[in-house]
DOFI-763683 format. One record per residue (C-alpha): y, z, x; residue in one letter. Coordinates in Angstrom, 1 decimal. Example, Ala and Ser with C-alpha at 12.3 -4.5 7.8 and 13.67 -1.06 7.14 Angstrom:
<recs>
rec north: -4.5&up: 7.8&east: 12.3&res: A
rec north: -1.1&up: 7.1&east: 13.7&res: S
</recs>
This chain:
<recs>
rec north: 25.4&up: 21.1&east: 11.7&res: X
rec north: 23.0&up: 18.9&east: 13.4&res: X
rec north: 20.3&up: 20.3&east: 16.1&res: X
rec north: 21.7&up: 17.6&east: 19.2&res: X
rec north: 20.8&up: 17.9&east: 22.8&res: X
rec north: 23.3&up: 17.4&east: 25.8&res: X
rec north: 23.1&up: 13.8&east: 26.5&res: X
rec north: 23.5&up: 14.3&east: 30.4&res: X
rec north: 20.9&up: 17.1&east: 30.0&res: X
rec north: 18.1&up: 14.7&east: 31.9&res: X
rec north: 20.0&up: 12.4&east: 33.5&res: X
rec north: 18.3&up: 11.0&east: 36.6&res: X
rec north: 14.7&up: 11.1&east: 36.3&res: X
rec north: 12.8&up: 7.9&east: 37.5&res: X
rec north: 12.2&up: 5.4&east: 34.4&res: X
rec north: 8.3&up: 5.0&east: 33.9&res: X
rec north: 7.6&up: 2.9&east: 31.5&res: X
rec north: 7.2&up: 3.2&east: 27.7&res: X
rec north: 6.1&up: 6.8&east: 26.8&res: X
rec north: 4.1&up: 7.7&east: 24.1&res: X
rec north: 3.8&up: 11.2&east: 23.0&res: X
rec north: 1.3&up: 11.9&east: 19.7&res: X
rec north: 2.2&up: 15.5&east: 18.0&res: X
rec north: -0.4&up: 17.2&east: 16.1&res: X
rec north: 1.0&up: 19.7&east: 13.9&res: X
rec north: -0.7&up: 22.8&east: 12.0&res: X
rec north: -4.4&up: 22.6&east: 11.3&res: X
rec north: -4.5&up: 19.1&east: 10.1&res: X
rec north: -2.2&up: 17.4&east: 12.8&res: X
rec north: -4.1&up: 19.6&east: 15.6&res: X
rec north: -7.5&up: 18.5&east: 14.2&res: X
rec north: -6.9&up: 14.7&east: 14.2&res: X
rec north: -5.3&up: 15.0&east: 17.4&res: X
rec north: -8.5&up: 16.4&east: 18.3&res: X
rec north: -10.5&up: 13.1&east: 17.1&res: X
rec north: -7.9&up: 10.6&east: 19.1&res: X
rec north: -8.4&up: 12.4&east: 22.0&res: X
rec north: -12.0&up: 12.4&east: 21.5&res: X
rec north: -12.1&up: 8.4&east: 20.6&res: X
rec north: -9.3&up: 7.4&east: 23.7&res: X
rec north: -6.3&up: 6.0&east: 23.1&res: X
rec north: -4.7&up: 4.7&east: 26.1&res: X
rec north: -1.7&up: 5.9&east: 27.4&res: X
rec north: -0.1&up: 8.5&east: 25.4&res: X
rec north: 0.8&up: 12.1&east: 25.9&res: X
rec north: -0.8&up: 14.8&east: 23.2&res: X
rec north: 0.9&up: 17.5&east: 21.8&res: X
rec north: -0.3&up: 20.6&east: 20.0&res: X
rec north: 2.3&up: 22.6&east: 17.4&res: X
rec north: 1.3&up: 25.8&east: 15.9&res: X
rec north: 2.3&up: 28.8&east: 14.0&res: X
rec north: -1.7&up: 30.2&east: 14.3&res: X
rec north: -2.4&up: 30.8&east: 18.1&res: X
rec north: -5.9&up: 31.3&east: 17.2&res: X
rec north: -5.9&up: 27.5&east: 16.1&res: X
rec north: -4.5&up: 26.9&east: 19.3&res: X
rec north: -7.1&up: 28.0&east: 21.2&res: X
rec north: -9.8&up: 25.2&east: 19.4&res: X
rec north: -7.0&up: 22.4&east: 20.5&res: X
rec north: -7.9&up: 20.0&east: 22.9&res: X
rec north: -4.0&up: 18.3&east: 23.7&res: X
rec north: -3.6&up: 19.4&east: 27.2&res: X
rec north: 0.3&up: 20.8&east: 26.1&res: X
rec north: -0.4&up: 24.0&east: 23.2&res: X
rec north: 3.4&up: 24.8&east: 21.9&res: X
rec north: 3.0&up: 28.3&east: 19.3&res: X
rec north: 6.1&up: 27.5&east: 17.2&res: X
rec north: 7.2&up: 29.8&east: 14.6&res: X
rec north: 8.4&up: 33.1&east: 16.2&res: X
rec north: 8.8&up: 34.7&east: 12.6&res: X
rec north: 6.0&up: 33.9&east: 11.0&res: X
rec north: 4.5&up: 37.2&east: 10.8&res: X
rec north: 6.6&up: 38.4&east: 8.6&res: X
rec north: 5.9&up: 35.7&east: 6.0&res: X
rec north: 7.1&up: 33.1&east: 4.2&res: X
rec north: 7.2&up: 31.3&east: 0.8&res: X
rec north: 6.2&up: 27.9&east: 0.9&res: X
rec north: 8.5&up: 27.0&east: -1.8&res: X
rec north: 11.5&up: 28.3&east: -0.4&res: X
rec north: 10.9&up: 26.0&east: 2.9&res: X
rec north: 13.4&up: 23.0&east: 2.1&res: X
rec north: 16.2&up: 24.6&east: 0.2&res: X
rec north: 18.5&up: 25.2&east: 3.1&res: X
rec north: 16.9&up: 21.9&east: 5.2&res: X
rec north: 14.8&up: 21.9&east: 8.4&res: X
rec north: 17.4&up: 23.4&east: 10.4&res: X
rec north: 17.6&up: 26.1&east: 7.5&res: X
rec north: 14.5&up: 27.2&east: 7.4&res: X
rec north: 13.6&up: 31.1&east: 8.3&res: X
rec north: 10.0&up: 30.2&east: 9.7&res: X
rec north: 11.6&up: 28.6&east: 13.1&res: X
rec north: 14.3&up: 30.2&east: 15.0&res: X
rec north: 16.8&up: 28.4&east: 18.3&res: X
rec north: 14.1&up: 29.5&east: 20.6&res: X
rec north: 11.7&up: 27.6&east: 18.9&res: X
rec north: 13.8&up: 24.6&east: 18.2&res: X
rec north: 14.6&up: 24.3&east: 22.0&res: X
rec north: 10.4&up: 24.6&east: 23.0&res: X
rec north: 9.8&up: 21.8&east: 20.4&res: X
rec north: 13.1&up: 19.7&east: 22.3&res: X
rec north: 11.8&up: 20.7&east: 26.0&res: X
rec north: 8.0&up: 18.6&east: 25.1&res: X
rec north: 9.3&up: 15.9&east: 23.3&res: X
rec north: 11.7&up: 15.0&east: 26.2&res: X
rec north: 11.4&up: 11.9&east: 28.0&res: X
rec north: 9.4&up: 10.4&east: 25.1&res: X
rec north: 10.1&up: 6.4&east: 23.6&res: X
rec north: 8.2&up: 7.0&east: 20.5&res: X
rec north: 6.6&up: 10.1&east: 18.7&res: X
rec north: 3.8&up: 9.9&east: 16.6&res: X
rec north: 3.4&up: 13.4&east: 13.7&res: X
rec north: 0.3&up: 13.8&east: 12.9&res: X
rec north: 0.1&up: 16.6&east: 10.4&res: X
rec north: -1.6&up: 17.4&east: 6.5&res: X
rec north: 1.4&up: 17.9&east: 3.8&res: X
rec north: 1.2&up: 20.5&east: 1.2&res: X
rec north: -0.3&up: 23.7&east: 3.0&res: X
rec north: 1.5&up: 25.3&east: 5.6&res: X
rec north: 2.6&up: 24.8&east: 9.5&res: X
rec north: 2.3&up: 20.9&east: 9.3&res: X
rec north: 4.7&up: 20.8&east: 5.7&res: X
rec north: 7.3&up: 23.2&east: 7.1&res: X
rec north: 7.3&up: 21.8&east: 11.0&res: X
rec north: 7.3&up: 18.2&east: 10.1&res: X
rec north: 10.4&up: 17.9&east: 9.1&res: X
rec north: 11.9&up: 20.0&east: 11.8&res: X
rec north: 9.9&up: 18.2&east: 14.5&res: X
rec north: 11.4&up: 14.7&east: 13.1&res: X
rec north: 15.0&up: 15.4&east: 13.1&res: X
rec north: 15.1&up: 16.9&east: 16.5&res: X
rec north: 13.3&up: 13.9&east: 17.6&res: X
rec north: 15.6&up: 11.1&east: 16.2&res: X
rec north: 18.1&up: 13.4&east: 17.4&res: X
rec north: 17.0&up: 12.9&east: 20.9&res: X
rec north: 17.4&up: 9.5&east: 20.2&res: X
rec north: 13.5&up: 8.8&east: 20.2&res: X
rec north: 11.6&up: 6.5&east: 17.9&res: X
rec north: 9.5&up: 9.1&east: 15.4&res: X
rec north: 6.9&up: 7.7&east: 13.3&res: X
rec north: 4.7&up: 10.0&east: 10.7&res: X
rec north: 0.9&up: 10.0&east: 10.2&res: X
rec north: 0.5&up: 12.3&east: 7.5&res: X
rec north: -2.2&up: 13.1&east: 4.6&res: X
rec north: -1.9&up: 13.9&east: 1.0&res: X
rec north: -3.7&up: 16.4&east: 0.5&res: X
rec north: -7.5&up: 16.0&east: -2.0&res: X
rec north: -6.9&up: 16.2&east: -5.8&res: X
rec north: -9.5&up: 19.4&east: -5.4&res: X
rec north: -6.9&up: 21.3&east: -3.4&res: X
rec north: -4.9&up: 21.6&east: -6.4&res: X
rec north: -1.8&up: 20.9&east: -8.1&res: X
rec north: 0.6&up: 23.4&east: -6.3&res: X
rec north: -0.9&up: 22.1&east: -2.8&res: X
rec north: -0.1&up: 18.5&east: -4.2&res: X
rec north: 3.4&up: 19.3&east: -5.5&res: X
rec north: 5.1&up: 21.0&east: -2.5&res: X
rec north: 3.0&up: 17.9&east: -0.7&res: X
rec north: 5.4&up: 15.7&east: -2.8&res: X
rec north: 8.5&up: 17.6&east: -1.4&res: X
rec north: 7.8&up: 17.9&east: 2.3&res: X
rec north: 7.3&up: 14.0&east: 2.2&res: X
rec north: 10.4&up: 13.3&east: 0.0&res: X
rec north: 12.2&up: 15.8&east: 3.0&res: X
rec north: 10.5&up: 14.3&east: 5.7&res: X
rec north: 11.6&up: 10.7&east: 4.6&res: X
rec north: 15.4&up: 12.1&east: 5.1&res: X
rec north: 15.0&up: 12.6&east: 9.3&res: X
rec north: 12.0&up: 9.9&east: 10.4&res: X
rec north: 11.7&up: 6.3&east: 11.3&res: X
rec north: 8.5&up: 5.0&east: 9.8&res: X
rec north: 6.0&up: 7.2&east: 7.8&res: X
rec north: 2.8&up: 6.4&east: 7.0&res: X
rec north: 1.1&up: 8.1&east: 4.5&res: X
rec north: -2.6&up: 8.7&east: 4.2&res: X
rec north: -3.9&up: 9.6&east: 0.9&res: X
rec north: -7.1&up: 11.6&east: 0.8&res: X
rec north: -7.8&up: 10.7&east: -2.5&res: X
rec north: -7.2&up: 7.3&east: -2.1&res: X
rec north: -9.7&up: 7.0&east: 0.5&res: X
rec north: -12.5&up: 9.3&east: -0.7&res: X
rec north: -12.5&up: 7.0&east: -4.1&res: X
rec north: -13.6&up: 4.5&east: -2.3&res: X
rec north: -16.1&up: 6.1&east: -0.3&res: X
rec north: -19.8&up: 6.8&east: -1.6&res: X
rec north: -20.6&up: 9.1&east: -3.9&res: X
rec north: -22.9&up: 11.4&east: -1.4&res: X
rec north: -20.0&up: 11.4&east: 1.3&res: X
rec north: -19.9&up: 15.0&east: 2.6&res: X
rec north: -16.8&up: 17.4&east: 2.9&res: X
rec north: -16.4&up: 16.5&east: 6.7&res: X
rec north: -16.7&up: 13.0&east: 6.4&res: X
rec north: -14.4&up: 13.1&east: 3.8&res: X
rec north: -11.7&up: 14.5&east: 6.5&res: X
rec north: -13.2&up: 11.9&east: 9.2&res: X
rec north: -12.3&up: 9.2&east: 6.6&res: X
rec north: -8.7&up: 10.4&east: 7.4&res: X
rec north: -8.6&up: 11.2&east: 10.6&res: X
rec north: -10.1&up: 7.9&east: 11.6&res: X
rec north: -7.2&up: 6.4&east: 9.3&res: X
rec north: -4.4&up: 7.7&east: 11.7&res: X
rec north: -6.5&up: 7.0&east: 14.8&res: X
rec north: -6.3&up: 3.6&east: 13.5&res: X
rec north: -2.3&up: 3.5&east: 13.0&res: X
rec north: -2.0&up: 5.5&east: 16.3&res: X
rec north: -3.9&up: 3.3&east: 18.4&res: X
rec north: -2.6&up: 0.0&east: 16.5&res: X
rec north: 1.1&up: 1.0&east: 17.8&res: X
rec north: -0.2&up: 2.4&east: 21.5&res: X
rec north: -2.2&up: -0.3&east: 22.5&res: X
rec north: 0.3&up: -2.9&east: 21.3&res: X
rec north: 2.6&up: -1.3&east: 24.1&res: X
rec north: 0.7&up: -0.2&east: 26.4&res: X
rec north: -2.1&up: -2.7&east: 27.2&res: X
rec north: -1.3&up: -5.9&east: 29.4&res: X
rec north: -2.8&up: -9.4&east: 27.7&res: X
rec north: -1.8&up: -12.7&east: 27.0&res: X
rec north: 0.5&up: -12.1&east: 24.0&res: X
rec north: 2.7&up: -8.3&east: 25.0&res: X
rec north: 4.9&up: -6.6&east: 22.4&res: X
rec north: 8.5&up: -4.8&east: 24.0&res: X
rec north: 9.6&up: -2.0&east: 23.1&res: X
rec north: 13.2&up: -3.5&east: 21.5&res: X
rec north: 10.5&up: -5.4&east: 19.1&res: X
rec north: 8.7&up: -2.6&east: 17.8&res: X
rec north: 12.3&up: -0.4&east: 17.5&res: X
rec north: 13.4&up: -3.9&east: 15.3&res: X
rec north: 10.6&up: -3.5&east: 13.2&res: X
rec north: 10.0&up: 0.6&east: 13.0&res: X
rec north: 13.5&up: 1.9&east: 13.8&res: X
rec north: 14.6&up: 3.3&east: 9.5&res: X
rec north: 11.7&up: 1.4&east: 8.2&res: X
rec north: 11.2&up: 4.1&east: 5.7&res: X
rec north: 7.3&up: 4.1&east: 4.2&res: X
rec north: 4.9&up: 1.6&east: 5.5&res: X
rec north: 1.0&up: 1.2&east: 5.0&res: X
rec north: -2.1&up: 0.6&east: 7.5&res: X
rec north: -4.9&up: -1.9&east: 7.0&res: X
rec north: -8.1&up: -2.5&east: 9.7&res: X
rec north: -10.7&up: -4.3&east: 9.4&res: X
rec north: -13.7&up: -5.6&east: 11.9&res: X
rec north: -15.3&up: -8.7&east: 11.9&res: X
rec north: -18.3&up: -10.7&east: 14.0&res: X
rec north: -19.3&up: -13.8&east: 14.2&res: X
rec north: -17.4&up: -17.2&east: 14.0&res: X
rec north: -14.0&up: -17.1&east: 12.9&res: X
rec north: -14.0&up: -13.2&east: 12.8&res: X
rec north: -10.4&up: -12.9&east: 13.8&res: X
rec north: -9.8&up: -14.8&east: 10.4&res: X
rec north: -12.2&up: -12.7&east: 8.5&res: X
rec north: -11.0&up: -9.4&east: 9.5&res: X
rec north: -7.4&up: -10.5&east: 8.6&res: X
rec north: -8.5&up: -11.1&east: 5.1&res: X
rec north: -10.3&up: -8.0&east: 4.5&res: X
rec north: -7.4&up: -5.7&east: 6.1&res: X
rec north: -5.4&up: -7.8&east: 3.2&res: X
rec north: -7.8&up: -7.4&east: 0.5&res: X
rec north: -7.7&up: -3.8&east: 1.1&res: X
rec north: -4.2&up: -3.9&east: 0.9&res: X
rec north: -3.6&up: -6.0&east: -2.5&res: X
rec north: -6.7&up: -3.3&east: -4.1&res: X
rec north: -4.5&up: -0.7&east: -2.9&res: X
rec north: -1.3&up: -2.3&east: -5.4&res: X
rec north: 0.8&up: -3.3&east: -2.1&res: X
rec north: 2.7&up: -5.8&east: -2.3&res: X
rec north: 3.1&up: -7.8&east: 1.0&res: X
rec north: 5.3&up: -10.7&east: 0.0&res: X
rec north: 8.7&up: -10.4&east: 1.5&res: X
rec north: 7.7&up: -7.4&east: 3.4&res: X
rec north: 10.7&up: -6.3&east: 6.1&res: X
rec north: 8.0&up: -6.6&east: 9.4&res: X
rec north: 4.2&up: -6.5&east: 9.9&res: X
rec north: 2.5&up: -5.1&east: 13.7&res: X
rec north: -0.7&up: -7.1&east: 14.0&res: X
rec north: -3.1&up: -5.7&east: 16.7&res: X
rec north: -5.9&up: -7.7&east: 17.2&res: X
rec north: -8.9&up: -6.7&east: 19.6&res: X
rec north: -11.3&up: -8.5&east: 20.6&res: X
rec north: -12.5&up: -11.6&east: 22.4&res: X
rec north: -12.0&up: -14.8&east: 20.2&res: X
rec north: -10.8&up: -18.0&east: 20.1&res: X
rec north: -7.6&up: -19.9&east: 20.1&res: X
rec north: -8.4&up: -21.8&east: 17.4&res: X
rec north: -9.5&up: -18.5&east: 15.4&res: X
rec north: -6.5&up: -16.6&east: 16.4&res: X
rec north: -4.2&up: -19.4&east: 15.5&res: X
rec north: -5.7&up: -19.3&east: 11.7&res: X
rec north: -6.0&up: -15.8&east: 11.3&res: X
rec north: -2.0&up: -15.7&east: 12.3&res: X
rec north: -1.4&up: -18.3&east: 9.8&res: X
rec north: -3.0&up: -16.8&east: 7.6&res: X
rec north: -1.4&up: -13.8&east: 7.4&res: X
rec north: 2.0&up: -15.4&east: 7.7&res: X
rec north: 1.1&up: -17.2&east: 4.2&res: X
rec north: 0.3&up: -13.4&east: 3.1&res: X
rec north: 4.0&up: -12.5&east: 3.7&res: X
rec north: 6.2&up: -15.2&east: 3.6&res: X
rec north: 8.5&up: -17.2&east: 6.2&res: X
rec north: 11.0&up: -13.8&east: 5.9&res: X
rec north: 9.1&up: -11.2&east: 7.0&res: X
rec north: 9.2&up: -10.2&east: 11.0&res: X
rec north: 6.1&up: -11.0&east: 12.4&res: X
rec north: 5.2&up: -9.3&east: 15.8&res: X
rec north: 1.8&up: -8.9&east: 17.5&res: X
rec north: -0.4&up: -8.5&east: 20.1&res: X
rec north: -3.7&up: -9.2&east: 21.3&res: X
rec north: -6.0&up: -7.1&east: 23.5&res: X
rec north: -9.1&up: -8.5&east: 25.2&res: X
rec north: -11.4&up: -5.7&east: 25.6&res: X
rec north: -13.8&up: -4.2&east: 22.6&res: X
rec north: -15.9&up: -1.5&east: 22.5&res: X
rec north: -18.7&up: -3.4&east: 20.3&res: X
rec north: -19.5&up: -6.8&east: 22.1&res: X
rec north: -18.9&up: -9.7&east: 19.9&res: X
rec north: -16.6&up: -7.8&east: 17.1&res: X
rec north: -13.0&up: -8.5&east: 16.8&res: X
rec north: -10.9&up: -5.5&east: 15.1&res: X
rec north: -7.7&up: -6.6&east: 13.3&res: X
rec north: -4.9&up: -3.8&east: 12.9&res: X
rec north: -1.6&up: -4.2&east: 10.7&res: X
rec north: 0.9&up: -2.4&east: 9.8&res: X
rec north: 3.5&up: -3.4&east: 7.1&res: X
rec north: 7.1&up: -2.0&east: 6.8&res: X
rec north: 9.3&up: -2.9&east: 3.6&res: X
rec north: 6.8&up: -3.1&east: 0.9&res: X
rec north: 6.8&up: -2.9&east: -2.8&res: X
rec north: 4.0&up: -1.8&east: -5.2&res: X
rec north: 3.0&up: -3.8&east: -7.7&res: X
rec north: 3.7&up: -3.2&east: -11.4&res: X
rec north: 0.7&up: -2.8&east: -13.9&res: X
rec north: 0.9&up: -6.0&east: -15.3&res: X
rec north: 0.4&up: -7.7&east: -11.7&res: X
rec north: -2.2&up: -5.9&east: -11.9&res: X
rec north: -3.8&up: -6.8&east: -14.7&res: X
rec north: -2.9&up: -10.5&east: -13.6&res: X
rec north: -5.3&up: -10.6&east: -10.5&res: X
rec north: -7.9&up: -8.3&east: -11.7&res: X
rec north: -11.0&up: -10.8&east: -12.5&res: X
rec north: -12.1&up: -10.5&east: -16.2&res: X
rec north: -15.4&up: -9.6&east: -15.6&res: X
rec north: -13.4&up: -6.4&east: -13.7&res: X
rec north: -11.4&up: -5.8&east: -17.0&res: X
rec north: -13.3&up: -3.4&east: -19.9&res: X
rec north: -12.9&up: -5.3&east: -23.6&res: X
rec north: -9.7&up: -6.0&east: -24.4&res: X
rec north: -8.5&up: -6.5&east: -27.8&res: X
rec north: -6.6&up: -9.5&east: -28.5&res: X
rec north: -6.5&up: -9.5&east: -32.6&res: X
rec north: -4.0&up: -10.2&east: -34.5&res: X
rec north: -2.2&up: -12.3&east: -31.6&res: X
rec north: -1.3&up: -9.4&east: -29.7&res: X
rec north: -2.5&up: -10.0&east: -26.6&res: X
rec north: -3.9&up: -7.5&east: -24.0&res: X
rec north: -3.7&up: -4.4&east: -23.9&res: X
rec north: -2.7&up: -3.0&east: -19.8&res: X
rec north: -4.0&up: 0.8&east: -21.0&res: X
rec north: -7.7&up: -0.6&east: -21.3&res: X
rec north: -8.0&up: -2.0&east: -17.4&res: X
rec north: -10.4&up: 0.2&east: -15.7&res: X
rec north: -8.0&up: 2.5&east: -13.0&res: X
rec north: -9.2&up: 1.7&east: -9.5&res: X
rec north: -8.2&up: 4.8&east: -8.2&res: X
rec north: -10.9&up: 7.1&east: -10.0&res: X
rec north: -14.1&up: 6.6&east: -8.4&res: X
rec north: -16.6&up: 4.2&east: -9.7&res: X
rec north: -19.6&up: 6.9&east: -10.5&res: X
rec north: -17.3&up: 8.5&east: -12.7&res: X
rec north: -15.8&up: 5.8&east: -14.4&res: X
rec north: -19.5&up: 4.4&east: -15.3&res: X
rec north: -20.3&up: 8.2&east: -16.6&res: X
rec north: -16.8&up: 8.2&east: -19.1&res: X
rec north: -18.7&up: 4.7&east: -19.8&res: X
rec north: -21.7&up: 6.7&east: -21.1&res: X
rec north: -19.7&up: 9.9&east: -22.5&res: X
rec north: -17.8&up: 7.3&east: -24.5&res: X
rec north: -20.8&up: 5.7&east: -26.3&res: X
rec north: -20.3&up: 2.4&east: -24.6&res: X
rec north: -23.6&up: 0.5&east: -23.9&res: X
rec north: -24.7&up: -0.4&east: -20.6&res: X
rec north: -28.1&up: -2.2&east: -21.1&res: X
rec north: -26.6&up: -5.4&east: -19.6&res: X
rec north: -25.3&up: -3.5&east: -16.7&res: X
rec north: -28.1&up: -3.6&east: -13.9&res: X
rec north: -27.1&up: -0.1&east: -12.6&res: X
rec north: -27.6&up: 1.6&east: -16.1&res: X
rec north: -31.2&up: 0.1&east: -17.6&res: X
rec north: -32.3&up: 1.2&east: -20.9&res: X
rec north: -33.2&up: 4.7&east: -20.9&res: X
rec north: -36.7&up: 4.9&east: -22.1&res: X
rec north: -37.7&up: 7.6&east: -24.7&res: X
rec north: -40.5&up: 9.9&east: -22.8&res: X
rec north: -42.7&up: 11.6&east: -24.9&res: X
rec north: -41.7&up: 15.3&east: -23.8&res: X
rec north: -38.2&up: 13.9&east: -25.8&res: X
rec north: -40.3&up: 13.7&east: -28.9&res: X
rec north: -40.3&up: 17.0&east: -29.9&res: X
rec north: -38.9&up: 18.8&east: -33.1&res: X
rec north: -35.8&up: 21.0&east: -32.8&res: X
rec north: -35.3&up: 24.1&east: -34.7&res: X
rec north: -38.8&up: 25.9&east: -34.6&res: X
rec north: -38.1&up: 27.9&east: -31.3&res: X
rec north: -40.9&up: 30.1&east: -32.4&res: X
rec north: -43.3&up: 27.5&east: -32.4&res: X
rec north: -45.2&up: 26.2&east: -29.1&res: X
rec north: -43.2&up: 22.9&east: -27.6&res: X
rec north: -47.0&up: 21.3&east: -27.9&res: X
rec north: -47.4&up: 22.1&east: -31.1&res: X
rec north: -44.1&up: 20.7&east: -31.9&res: X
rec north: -44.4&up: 17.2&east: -30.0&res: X
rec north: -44.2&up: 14.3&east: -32.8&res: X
rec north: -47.2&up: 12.3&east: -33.1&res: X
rec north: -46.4&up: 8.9&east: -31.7&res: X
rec north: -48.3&up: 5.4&east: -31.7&res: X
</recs>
């Protein structure tokens, strides 16, 4: 039976307005909670779920809920979606009427939380349902988790989103891996988190200034609903631009991120475009054509425009795309340049073969070091020159017994 609230519960309170509330959940959710409030984000209400009151207590949302009344006796993680969200022996009525009493009187509810470990996989779900229940548009920010976290952490990731899908509106879904492969090579472990927090800061305040913030071009709530409300998955691109025609130019890089990323944005259900900034008509006018041309004459196009940015001169341009498709290998293949693609054998007529185009997703130091490991050459490639024999190489293996300068080759 579904968790449902009495409708006449809260009848006549004063209407206020749109209201935002953005729920950080476990350690993950709480910590990028954290950097939103931190960063600002204009008009929303912060939320802190925990099972870990200690965790709690390094939470900056001014409201700190400790869900999860049994979890000292302990749990298994893989046991956590067999009976559904309402099922599950972590939370109990009293904690499923706490989590009802702070998400009342919300519009839209923003999860943040990190699938595959503990409070945010087993909440989530929980936390979604009772909000759609409630009648309130829920969105999802959450994070896959790193390939070094391992493969259990990564499955049970898989099936708290496939559950989650079943009770939320929109979900976007921030892959850690994803990002850090195409960060640098030195990024540190806490940047590499900051890379994904500042990924659902983005989404987060994409959707809350778009609502909240008066300008020339505003964005109602019904609009968002039409494009959010059962949207399923969608995807976040942002870029920044300066200069002339910036709007423009930060449209096509938060595209070209998209197509690198294998989305698909032709014939997309609806696209939120945020753009902040100061620019021009003229500017503004192409970068919106532009990205119409991106999705196609069927896709629901909605956006807004803010005049205000916090570096002077830059124009920031936020979308977010519902009803996408991937694109298949051999699309793929078909837009990746040639001088992108490794050899590929075409003899005998057969044409190319999709297994030999490099894979994106693995990071580029590592796919030039298989490069080496494989025997390929690289003295044309500018990042790999010749290596040059020194003469501390020239030295003859075997005599162990035998001084290393006694066993140096003579060389001209």
């Amino acid at each position: 039976m579904a968790f449902e609230l009495d409708p006449g519960l809260f009848e006549n309170q004063e209407y206020k307005g749109i209201t935002v509330k953005i729920v950080g959940v476990g350690g993950c959710g709480c910590n990028a909670i954290n950097n939103m409030i931190d960063r600002k984000i204009n008009g929303v209400e912060y939320i802190a779920f925990n099972t870990d009151p200690q965790a709690l207590l390094n939470s900056k949302a001014p409201i700190r809920i400790k869900i999860g009344k049994k979890s000292s006796s302990g749990f298994e993680l893989s046991n956590a979606f067999t009976k559904g969200p309402l099922g599950n022996p972590l939370f109990s009525e009293e904690d499923r009427e706490h989590i009802a009493a702070q998400l009342h009187g919300a519009d839209i509810v923003m999860i943040a939380a990190g699938m595959g470990k503990g409070t945010g996989t087993m909440a989530t779900p929980l936390i979604s349902l009772i909000a759609r229940n409630m009648g309130i548009l829920t969105i999802g920010l959450v994070t896959k988790p790193f390939n070094c976290e391992g493969k259990i952490k990564s499955k049970l990731a898989e099936d708290s989103i496939t559950e989650l899908r079943k009770y939320i509106d929109t979900l976007i879904i921030v892959d850690n891996e994803k990002i850090l492969s195409s960060a640098e090579e030195n990024t540190t472990v806490n940047d590499a988190f900051n890379l994904a927090n500042d990924v659902m800061y983005r989404a987060a305040k994409g959707i809350a200034d778009i609502l909240n913030n008066r300008g020339h071009i505003n964005v109602n709530f019904g609009d968002l609903c039409g494009l959010m409300m059962g949207a399923g998955d969608a995807v976040i691109a942002t870029a920044a631009a300066e200069g002339e025609r910036r709007a423009l130019r930060a449209s096509t890089d938060a595209f070209n991120s998209l197509h690198l990323d294998g989305v698909s944005v032709k014939g997309a259900k609806g696209i939120l475009v945020n753009i902040t900034g100061e620019v021009t008509m003229k500017d503004m006018s192409e970068a919106m054509t532009y990205i119409e041309e991106q999705v196609g004459n069927e896709t629901n196009i909605i956006n807004g425009y803010i005049d205000e940015s916090p570096i002077l001169g830059e124009t920031r341009v936020t979308v977010i795309v519902t009803g996408f498709k991937r694109k298949t290998i051999e699309e793929l293949a078909a837009e990746t340049p040639r001088s992108d693609k490794q050899s590929i054998s075409t003899s005998k007529g057969k044409g190319p073969s999709t297994s030999q185009i490099i894979d994106y997703t693995i990071p580029a130091y590592i796919r030039r070091q298989s490069k080496i490991n494989e025997g390929e050459s690289t003295e044309q490639n500018p990042l790999f020159p010749p290596h040059k024999e020194q003469p501390e190489d020239r030295i003859q293996k075997g005599l162990s017994d035998t001084p290393a300068y006694l066993r140096r080759k003579e060389h001209s």
